[in-house]
Steps between C-alpha positions, in 0.01 A plus 500: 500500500347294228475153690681257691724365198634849464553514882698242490680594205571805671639332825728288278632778297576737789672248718636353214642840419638545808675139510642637167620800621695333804659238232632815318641629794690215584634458154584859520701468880633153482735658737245546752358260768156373355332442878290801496405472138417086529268629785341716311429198207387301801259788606364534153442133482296490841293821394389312121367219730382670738298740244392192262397359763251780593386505140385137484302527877157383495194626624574866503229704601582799356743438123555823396602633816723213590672506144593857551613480843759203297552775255595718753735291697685414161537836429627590940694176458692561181591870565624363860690242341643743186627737778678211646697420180580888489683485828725163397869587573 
C-alpha cells in the first residue's frame, strides 16, 4: 500500500465494484425481487463510510498498522459482501 490516496482509491473501487456488480444483476433478473440485492447496495454504502471514515481518523498512534488493519477489513468486507451477491435468487 502506497499511501492513503491509494487506500482510498482502493475502498472506492472495490465497493464501487461491488455496487456495479449488484446493478448488473438487477438488470439481468428484472424478474426478481430487488430486497436482498438493495440491501446489499445499502451495506456497501455503510461499509465506504464506515472505512473512509477510519482513513481520515486523527491522532493514530501507530499509521501503518492501522492502515493495514483498513486494508484488511476492505479486503474481509468485500469478499463477505461478493459472496452475498453470489447467493441472490
Amino acid at each position: 500500500m502506497g499511501n492513503v490516496r491509494d487506500l482510498k482509491k482502493d475502498i472506492n473501487y472495490v465497493l464501487g465494484d461491488i455496487i456495479e456488480a449488484v446493478y448488473i444483476w438487477e438488470y439481468e433478473n428484472t424478474d426478481k425481487d430487488a430486497k436482498q440485492s438493495e440491501a446489499i447496495i445499502d451495506e456497501a454504502i455503510e461499509i465506504f463510510d464506515e472505512l473512509i471514515a477510519k482513513v481520515n481518523a486523527k491522532g493514530i498512534e501507530n499509521p501503518k498498522a492501522h492502515f493495514k488493519s483498513i486494508n484488511q477489513e476492505l479486503e474481509a468486507r468485500g469478499n463477505a459482501l461478493i459472496a452475498k451477491i453470489g447467493k441472490l435468487s
